[in-house]
C-alpha positions in Angstrom: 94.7 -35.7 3.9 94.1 -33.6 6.6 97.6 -32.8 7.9 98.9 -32.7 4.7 101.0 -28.5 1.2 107.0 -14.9 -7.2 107.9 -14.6 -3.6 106.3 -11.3 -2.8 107.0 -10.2 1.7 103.2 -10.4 3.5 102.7 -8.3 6.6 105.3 -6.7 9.0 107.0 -8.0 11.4 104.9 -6.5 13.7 101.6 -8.7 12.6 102.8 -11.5 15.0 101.7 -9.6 17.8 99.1 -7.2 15.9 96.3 -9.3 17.1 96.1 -11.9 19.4 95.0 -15.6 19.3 91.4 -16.0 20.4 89.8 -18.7 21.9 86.2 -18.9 21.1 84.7 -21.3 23.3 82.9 -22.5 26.9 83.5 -25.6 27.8 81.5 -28.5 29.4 81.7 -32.0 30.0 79.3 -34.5 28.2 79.8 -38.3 29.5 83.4 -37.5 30.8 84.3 -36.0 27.3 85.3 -32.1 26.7 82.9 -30.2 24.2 83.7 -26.7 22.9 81.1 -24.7 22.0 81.0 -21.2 20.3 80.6 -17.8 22.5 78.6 -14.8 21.1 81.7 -13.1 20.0 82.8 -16.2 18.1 79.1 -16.6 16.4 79.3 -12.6 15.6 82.1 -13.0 13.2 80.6 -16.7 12.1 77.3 -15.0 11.0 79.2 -12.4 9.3 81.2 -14.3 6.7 78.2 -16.2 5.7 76.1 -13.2 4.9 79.0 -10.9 3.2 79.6 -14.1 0.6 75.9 -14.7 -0.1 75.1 -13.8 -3.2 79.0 -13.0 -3.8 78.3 -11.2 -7.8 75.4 -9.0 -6.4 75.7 -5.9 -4.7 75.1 -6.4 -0.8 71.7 -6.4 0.3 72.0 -6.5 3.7 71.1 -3.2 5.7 73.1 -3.7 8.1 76.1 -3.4 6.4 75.2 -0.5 3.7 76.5 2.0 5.5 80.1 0.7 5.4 80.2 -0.3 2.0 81.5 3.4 0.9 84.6 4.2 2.8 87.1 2.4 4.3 88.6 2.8 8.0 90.9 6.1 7.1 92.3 5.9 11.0 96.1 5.1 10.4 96.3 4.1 14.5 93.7 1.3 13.0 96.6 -0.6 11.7 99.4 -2.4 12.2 101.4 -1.6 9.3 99.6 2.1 7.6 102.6 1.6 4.6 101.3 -1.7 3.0 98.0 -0.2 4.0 98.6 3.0 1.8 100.2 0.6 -0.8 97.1 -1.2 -1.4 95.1 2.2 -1.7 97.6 3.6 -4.4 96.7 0.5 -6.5 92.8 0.8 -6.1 93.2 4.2 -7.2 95.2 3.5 -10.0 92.8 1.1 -10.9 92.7 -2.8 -9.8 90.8 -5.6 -11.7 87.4 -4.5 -12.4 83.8 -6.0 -10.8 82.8 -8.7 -13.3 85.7 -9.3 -14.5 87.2 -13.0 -14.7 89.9 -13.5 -12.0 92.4 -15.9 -12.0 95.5 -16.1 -9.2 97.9 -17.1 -11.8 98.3 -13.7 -13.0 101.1 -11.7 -11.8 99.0 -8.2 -11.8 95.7 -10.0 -10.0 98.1 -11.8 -7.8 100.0 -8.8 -6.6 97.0 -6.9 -6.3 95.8 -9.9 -4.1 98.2 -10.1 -2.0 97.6 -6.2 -1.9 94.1 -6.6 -0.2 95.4 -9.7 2.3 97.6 -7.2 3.9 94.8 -4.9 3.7 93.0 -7.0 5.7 95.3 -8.3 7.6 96.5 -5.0 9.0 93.4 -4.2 10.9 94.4 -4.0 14.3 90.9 -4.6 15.9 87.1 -6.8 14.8 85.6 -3.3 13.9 88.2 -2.0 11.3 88.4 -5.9 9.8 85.2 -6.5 9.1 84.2 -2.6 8.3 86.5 -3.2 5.5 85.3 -6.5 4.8 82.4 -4.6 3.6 83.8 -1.7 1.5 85.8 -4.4 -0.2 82.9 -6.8 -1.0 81.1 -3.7 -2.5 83.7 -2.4 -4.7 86.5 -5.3 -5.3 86.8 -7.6 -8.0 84.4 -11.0 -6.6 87.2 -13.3 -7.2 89.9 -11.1 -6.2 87.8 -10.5 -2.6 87.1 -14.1 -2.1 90.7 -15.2 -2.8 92.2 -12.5 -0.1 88.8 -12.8 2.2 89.9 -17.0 2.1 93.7 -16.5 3.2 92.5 -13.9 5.7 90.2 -15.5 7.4 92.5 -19.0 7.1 95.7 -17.1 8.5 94.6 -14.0 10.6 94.7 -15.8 14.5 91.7 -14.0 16.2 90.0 -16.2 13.5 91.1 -19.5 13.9 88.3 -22.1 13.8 86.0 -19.6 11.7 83.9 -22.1 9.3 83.5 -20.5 5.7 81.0 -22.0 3.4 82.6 -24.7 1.2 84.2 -23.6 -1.9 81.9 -25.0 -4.2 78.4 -23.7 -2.6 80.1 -19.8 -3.0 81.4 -20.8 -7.0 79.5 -23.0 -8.1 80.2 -22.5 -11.4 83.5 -23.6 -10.5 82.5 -27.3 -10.2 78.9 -27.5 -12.0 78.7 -27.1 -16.2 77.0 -24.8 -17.4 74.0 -25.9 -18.5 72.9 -26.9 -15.1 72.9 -23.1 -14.2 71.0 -22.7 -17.5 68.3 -25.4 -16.8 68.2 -24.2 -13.6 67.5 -20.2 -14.3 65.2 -21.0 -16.8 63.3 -23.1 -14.5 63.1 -20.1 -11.8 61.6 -17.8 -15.1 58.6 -20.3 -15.5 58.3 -21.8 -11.7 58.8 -18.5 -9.4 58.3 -21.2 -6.2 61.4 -23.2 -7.5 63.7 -23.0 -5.1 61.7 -22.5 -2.5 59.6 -26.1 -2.0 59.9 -27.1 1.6 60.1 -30.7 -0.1 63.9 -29.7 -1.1 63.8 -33.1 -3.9 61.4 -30.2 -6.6 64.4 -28.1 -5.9 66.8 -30.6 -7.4 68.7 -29.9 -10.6 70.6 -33.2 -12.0 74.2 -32.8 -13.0 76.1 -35.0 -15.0 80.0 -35.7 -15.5 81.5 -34.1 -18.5 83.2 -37.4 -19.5 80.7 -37.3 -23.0 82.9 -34.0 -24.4 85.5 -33.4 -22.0 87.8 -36.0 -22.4 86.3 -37.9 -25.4 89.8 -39.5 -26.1 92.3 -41.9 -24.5 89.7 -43.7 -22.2 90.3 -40.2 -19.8 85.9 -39.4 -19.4 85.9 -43.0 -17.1 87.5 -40.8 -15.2 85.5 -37.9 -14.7 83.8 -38.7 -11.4 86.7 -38.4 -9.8 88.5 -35.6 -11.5 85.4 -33.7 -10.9 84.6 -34.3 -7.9 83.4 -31.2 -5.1 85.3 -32.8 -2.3 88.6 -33.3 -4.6 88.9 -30.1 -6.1 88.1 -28.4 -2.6 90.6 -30.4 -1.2 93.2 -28.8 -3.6 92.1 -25.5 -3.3 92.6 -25.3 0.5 95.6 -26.6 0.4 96.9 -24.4 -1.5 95.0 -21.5 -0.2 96.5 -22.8 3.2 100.5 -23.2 1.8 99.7 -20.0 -1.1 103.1 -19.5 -2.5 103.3 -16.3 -2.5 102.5 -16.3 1.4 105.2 -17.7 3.8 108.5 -16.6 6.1 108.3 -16.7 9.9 104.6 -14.4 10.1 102.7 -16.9 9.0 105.3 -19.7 9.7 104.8 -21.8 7.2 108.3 -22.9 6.9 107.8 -24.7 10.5 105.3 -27.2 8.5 107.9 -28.4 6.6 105.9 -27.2 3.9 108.5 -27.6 0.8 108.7 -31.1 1.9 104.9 -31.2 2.5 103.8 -29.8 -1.5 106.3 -32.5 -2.8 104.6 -34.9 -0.9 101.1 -33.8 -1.2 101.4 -33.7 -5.0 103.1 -37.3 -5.0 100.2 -38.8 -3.3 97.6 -37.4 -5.5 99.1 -38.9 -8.4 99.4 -42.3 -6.6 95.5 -41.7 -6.0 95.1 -41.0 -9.4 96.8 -44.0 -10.4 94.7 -46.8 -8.2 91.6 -44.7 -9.6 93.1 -45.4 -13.3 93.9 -49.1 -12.8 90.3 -49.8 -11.7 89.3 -48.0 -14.6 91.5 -50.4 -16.7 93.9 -47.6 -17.8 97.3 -47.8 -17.8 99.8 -45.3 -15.6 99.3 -41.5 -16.6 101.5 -40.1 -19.0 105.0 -38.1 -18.6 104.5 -34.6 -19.4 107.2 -33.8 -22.3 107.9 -30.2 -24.0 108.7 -31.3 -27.2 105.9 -32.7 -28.3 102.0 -32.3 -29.3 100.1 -32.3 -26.3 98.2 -35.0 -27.1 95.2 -35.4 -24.6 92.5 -32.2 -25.6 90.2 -31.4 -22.5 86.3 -29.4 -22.8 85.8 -28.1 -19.2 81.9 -27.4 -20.3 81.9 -24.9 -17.3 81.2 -20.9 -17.8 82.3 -18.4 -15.7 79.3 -16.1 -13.6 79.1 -13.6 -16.6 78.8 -16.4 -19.2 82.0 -16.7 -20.7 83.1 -20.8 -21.1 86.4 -21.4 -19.7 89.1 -21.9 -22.3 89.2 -25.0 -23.9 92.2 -27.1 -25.2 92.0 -29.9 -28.5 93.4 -33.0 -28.7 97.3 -33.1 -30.4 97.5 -29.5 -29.3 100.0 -27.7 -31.1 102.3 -24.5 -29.5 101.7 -21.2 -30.7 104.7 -19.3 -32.5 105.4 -17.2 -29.5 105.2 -20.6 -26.8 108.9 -22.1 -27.7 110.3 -18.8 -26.5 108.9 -19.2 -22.9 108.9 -23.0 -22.9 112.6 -21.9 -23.2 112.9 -20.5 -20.4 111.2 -22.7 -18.6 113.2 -25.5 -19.5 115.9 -23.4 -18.3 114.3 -23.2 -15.0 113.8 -27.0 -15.0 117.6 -27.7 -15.4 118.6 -25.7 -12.6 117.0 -27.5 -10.2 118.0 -30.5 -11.5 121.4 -29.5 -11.6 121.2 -28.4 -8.4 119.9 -31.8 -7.4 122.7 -33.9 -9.3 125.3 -31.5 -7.6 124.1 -32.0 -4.5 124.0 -28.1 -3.8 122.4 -25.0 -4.7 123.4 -21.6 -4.6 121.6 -19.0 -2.3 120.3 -15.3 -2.4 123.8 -14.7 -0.3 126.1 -16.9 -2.8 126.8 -19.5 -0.4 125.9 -23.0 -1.0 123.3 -25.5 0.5 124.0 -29.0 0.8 121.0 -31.0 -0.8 122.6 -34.5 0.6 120.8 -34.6 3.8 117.3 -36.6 4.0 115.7 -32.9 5.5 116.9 -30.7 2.1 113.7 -32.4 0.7 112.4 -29.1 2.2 114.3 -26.5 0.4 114.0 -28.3 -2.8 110.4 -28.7 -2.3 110.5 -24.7 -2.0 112.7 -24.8 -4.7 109.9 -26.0 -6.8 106.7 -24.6 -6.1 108.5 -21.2 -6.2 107.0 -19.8 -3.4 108.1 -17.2 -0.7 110.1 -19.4 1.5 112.1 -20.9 -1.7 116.3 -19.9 -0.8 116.7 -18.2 -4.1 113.4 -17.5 -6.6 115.4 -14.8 -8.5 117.5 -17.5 -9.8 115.7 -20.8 -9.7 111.9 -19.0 -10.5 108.8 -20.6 -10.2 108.1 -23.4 -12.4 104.6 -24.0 -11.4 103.7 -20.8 -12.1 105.1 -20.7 -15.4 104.1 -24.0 -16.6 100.5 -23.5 -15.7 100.9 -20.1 -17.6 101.8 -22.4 -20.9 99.6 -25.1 -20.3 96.4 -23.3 -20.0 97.5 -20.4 -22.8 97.1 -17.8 -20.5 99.5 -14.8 -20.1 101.2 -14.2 -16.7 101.6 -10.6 -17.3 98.7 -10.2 -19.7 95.3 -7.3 -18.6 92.1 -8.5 -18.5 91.3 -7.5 -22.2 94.3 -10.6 -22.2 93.5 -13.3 -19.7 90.7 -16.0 -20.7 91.9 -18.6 -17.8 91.3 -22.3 -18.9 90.7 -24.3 -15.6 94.5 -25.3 -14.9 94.5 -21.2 -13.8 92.3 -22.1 -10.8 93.0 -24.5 -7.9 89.9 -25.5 -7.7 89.4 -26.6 -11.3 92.7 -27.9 -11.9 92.3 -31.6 -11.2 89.7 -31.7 -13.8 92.1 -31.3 -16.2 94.4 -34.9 -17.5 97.1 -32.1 -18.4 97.0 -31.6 -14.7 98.4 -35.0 -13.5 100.7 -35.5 -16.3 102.5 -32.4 -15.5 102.8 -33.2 -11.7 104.6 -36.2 -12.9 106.7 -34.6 -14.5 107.5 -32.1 -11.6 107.5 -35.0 -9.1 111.2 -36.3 -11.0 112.3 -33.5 -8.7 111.0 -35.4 -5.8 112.2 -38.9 -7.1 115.9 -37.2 -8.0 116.6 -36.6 -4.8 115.5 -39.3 -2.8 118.1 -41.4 -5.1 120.8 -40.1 -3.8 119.8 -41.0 -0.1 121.0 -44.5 0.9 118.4 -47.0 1.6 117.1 -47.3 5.1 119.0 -49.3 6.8 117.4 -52.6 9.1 117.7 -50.5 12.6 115.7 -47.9 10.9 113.1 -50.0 9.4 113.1 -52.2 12.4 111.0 -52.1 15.6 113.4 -54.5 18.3 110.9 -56.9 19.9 107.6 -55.9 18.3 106.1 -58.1 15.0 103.0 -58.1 13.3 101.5 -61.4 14.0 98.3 -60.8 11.3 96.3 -58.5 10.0 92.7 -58.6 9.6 90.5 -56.6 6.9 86.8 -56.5 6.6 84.9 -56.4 3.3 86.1 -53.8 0.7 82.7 -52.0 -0.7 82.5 -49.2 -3.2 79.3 -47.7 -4.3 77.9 -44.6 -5.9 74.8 -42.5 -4.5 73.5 -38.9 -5.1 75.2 -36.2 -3.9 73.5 -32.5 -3.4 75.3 -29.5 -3.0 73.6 -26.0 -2.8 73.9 -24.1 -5.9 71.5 -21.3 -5.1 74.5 -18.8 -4.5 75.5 -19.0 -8.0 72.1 -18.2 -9.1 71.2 -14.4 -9.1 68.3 -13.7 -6.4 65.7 -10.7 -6.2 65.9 -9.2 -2.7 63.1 -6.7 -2.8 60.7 -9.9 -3.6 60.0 -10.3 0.2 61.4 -13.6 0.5 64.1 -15.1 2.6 67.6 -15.9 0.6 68.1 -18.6 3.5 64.8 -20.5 2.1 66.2 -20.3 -1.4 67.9 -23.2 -2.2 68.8 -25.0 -5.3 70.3 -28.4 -5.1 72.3 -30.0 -8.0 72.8 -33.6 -7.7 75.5 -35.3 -8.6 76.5 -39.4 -8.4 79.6 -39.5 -6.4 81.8 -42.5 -4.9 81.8 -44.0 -1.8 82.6 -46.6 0.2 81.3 -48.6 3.3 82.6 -48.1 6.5 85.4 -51.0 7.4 87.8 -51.9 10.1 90.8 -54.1 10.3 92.6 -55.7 13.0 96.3 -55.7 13.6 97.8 -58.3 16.1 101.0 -57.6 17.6 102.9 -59.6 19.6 105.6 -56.9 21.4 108.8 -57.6 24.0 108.6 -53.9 24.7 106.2 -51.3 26.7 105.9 -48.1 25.1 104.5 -45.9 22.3 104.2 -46.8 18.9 103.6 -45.5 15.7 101.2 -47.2 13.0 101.2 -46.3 9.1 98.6 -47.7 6.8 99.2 -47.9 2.8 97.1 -48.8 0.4 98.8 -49.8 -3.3 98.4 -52.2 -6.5 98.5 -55.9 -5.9 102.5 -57.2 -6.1 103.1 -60.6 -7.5 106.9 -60.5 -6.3 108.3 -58.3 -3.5 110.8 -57.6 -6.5 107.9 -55.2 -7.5 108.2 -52.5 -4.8 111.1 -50.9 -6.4 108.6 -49.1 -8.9 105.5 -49.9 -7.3 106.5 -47.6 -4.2 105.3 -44.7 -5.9 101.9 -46.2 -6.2 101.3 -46.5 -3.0 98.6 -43.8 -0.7 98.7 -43.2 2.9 95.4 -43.9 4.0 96.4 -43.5 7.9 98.8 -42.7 10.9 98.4 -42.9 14.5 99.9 -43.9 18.0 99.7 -46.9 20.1 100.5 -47.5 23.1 101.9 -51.3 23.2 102.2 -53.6 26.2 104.4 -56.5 26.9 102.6 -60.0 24.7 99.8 -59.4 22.5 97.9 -56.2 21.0 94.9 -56.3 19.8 94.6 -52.7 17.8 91.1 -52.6 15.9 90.7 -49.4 13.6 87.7 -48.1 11.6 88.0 -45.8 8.9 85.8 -43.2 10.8 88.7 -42.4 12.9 91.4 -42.5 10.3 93.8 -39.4 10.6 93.4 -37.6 7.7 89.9 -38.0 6.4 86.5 -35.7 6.7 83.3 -35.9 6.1 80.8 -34.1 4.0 80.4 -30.7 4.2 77.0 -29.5 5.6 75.1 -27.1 2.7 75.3 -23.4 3.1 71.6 -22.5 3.9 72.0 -25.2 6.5 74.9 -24.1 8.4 73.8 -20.8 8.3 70.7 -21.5 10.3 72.0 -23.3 12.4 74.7 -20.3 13.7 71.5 -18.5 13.8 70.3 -20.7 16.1 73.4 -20.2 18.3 72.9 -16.7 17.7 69.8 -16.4 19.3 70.4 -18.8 22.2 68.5 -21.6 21.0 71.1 -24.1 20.4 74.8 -24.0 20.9 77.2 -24.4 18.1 79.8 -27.2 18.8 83.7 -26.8 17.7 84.1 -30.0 16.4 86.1 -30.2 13.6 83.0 -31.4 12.0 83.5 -28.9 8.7 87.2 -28.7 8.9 88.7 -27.4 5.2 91.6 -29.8 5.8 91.5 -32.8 4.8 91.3 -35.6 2.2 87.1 -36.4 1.4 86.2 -39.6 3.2 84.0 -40.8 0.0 87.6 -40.8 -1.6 89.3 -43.1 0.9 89.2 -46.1 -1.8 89.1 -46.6 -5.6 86.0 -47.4 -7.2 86.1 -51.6 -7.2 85.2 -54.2 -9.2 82.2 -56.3 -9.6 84.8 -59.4 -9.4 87.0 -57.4 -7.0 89.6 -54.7 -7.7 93.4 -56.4 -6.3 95.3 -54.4 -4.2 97.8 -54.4 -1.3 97.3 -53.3 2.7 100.8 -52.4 3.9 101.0 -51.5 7.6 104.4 -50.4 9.1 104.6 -49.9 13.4 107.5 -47.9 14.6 109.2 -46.4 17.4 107.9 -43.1 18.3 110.3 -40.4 17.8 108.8 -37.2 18.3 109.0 -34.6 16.5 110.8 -31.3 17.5 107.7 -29.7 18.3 105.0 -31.8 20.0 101.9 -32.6 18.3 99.0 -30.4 18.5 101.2 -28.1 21.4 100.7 -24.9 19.9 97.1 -25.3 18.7 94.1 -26.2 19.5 93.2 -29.1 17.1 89.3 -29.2 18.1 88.3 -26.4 15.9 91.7 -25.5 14.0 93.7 -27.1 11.2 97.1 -25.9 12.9 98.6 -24.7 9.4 101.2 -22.4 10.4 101.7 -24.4 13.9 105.2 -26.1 13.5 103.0 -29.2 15.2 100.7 -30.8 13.2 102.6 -34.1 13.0 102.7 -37.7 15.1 106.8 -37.9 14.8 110.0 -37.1 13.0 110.1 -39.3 10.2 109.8 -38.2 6.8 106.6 -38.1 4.6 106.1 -41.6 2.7 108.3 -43.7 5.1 109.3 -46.2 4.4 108.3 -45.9 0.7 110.6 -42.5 -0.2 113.7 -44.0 -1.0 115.4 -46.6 -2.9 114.7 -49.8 -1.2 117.5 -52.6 -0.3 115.4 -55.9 -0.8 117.6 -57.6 1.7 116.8 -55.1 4.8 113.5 -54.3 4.3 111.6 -57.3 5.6 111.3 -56.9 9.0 109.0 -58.5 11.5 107.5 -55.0 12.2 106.1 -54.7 8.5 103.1 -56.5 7.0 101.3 -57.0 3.4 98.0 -58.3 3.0 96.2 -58.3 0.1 92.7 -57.1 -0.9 89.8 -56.6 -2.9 87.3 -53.9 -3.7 84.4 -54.9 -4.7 81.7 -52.5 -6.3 77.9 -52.5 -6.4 75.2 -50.8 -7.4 73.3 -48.6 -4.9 70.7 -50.7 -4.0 73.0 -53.7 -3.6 75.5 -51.8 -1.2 73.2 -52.2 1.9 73.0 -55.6 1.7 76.9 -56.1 1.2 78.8 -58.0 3.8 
């Protein structure tokens, strides 16, 4: 979903100016259409990244960079702010998290030190200081610590926008693959010293299976396992939080111009609506309610293992609290009912003492702050962060524990978390928040539901087709290599291969017949099959945006065909490391040049994922589709960013118009207003095949 979301202060003040926006491109025309390529400066920095995070739990190898990896830029006119500059440099000589260490974000010391080296980074006034200590840092800072602060650096500093790092699960690996893949794989490289170097990349493969034999044995949970564990899921999570961090907001990074308390809430409810399609065509019944009081009854095996070996922590089924648990599940129940009082009173109380009025539609934000804790929330000394803490509880970890302490299970990780059952069952629990509020919002009334003059004659849905096929990503980074061999790193590579889901292309065809001239706005659902409209009521929160887009109507019929390669918030695959590295190198040497497309974008919801895995028979399910008068936002859409080769996070206008997230689906719904002519169901089937039948499909 491409456009889709502890309070410790980044950066100065003075970092909005510290280094200006860059625009790395030439441009041309190619039949009458714009295409932004890459300059040398622009490739410099793109070469860079992917050399400094090759290899990222080896010591660098490169010579060019050896002679920075020893001292950092001492120049104090360097930076923009020397005094969180100086900060960070007291705490690396007091001692940070050590080299090999496991790292995990939701750990108060790791995070502040974290947040530490972002500024750190983020300081550097100038390309030469930045990526000088870019170096020292990769030589002598924690691995996951760098790549965490490396990641929001690169996703939030602006003479960096449109930078393409390698995909989260080609740098860790280990973060998505079990372990005995990694296993397999090294002791193949001890008896075959050309593995992973066959020009014929298939004798480089590695097959990896879903951990749905011990992970989940219980409760029909392993059916679920291909999409729990899926690379472009997980990495979908873990840049959107990486995007939103919590403990990163306030007008520097301006985060709070995304809406982006609104946006987490929103996110979050959408994933567990995805969740749930995926469990119904699984034949499994709605995910459970989180509850404190009780056993936690659903055990999870992550069967991964950290770089240095060590498996991450593990939970049994009907898993009981330790002693010392009641006493913060206290606490956090505490937490819990201040929000929700907050929410039933219809205000909360600020930093300043004042109160904020939660009865108007846009509070959603501050309560989504509210909940996620993070450094825009109105008051976290009071409220705290309940994400945080729960996460702490779930995965037996300790939030203030030293590394001697901290064995992170993978709900400690953003990119493992959706593996996890626990992790869903929580969220619905935190999504009552969500729920709570919209009920005290009146329904939406017929003249905002209705579009005067425009109606949906038909809609018109090509065949539904899931299907599963292999799937390689490049695990050769997580593997160690021997540089003083005399081969190439860039020739190494190491595939695993994975089944994953996916789907035929399809369009549909709307037909609307319109009185009026003008701009529109079309939503696409997708949600379970209803037998009565009656059914909405709870069915609402079932239901997934799939897309959103403008039209521009004319008086009498519309014809508005749509395929799902154009849908708004989907991307494709992600092209391998090794690959995308040569082919910079290519437009580093003037061979080729490398296009800004978009066409690795971090941001948005994997294509493969668009629909749940079908039936044989056909899966049943509803098509909603909802046009609407454009009402634009405050900020126009993609004004103050360039949405070729940037995500716009921190823009204030990433979005089509003004209404809110999940219209019309957000609020309590008044049966005898909602049907209007500008609204249309259809139902649906998904069908699934096999992957030699899904060619032949029609």
């Amino acid at each position: 979903m491409k456009q889709l979301v502890g309070a410790l202060v980044i950066c100065g003040m003075i970092l909005s100016f510290c280094h200006a926006s860059y625009v790395p491109t030439s441009q041309t025309l190619v039949n009458g259409v714009s295409n932004k390529y890459a300059d040398k400066e622009f490739l410099v920095k793109q070469k860079f990244f992917f050399e400094i995070l090759r290899h990222l739990h080896q010591p660098i190898a490169l010579e060019e960079y050896l002679p920075f990896a020893k001292q950092w830029i001492t120049d104090q006119s360097k930076y923009a702010n020397y005094t969180e500059v100086n900060e960070f440099l007291q705490s690396y000589k007091q001692g940070l998290l050590k080299k090999g260490e496991i790292f995990t974000i939701f750990n108060y010391w790791y995070a502040k030190q974290t947040v530490q080296l972002y500024r750190f980074f983020q300081n550097a006034l100038d390309w030469d200081t930045y990526y000088k200590n870019v170096v020292w840092a990769r030589q002598n800072i924690n691995e996951g610590m760098f790549l965490s602060a490396l990641t929001l650096s690169v996703l939030h500093r602006s003479d960096l926008q449109g930078i393409v790092l390698p995909a989260i699960y080609e740098i860790y690996p280990h973060h998505f693959f079990d372990g005995d893949v990694f296993h397999d794989a090294t002791n193949r490289r001890a008896m075959d010293p050309t593995y992973g170097f066959y020009v014929n990349k298939r004798y480089n493969v590695a097959q990896s299976n879903f951990t749905s034999t011990f992970a989940t044995q219980f409760y029909g949970e392993g059916s679920m396992s291909y999409f729990t564990e899926d690379v472009g899921l997980n990495a979908y999570y873990y840049y959107f939080m990486m995007d939103y961090a919590p403990f990163l907001g306030g007008d520097q990074l301006g985060l709070n111009k995304d809406r982006r308390g609104e946006l987490y809430l929103y996110m979050h409810q959408q994933l567990l609506a995805r969740y749930s399609l995926e469990r119904s065509a699984n034949g499994l019944g709605p995910a459970q309610v989180l509850t404190w009081e009780s056993p936690i009854a659903t055990g999870y095996y992550p069967m991964l293992r950290y770089w240095n070996g060590v498996p991450f922590r593990a939970r049994e089924s009907n898993f009981l609290w330790r002693p010392y648990d009641p006493i913060k599940l206290s606490g956090l129940k505490a937490y819990e009912e201040r929000v929700r009082q907050a929410i039933d009173f219809g205000y909360l109380i600020g930093r300043d003492g004042q109160r904020i009025d939660l009865r108007k539609p846009e509070a959603i934000d501050i309560v989504g702050n509210l909940v996620s804790g993070n450094a825009d929330s109105v008051n976290v000394d009071y409220y705290k962060m309940i994400e945080t803490t729960a996460r702490m509880i779930l995965a037996q970890g300790d939030y203030y524990g030293s590394s001697s302490e901290v064995w992170p299970g993978v709900l400690m990780h953003y990119e493992t978390s959706m593996r996890d059952p626990l992790f869903y069952q929580f969220f619905q629990r935190v999504l009552g928040f969500y729920w709570d509020f919209k009920s005290f919002l009146p329904p939406y009334t017929v003249d905002e539901l209705n579009f005067e003059g425009v109606e949906i004659k038909s809609v018109s849905v090509e065949k539904l087709v899931t299907y599963f096929e292999p799937f390689d990503v490049d695990i050769s980074n997580g593997l160690g290599f021997d540089y003083s061999g005399g081969r190439s790193t860039w020739n190494f590579s190491v595939l695993a291969r994975k089944n994953r889901l996916n789907h035929k292309p399809f369009s549909y065809e709307l037909n609307i017949s319109s009185q009026f001239a003008g701009k529109g706005v079309v939503r696409m659902y997708m949600g379970p099959q209803m037998y009565s409209l009656g059914q909405l009521q709870y069915m609402k929160k079932l239901f997934v945006e799939m897309d959103q887009y403008t039209v521009d109507l004319v008086v009498g019929n519309n014809q508005i065909k749509r395929n799902t390669r154009d849908f708004y918030y989907d991307i494709r695959d992600r092209t391998t490391y090794s690959e995308l590295y040569m082919r910079i190198m290519k437009a580093y040497r003037g061979e080729e040049q490398f296009v800004l497309d978009m066409s690795e974008a971090h941001c948005g919801w994997p294509d493969r994922l668009l629909l749940p895995k079908g039936q044989p028979n056909g899966f049943p399910m509803s098509f909603f589709f909802i046009v609407t008068p454009f009402k634009p936002p405050k900020v126009p859409q993609f004004s103050t960013f360039d949405s070729t080769y940037t995500c716009g996070t921190g823009s204030g206008s990433k979005y089509i118009d003004e209404l809110p997230f999940g219209f019309p689906f957000d609020r309590e719904i008044n049966f005898s207003n909602f049907v209007t002519k500008n609204i249309h169901f259809v139902d649906v089937s998904v069908y699934h095949v096999n992957g030699n039948q899904q060619n032949a499909s029609h």
